[in-house]
N, C-alpha and C positions, 0 to 999 in steps of 0.2 A: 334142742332149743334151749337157749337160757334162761333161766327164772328171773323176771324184773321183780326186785322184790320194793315196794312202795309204801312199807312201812316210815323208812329215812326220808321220804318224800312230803308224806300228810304233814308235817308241822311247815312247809313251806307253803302248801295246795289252803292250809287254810289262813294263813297270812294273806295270799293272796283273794281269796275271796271275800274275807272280811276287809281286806282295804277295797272291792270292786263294790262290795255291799254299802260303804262307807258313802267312798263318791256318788253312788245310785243317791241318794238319801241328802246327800249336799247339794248336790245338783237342784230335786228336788223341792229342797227347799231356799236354797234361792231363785229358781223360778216363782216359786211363791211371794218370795220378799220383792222380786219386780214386778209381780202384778200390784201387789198392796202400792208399790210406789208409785206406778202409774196410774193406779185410782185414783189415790190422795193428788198427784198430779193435776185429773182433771174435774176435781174435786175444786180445786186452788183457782182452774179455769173459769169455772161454773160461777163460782163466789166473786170475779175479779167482774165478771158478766155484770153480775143481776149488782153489783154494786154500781158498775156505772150508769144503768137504767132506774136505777131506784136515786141518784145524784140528779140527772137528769127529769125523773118525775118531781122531786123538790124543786127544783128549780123552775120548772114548768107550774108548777101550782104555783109559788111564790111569784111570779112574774102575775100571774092573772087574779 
């Protein structure tokens, strides 16, 4: 049987898992970065709300 020998191999075996480790960790964290964006999203939502209701309570006291 032939000897695979895998010394010539490890400086490629760990390129490759430090760039799999990389994107794990990118990925990551932009899933992170679209959640924070869809909070502030509806964050923007909530404020655009209570602003029309709170327009609308002025305007309601101011009339009576």
């Amino acid at each position: 049987m032939n000897n695979l020998n895998i010394k010539p191999l490890l400086p490629y075996i760990m390129i490759i898992f430090t760039v799999a480790m990389s994107w794990g960790m990118v990925s990551e964290r932009l899933e992170a970065v679209e959640k924070k964006s869809d909070s502030i999203s509806q964050m923007q939502q909530d404020i655009a709300v209570i602003k029309e209701k709170i327009i609308w309570i002025e305007e309601y006291l101011i009339e009576r």
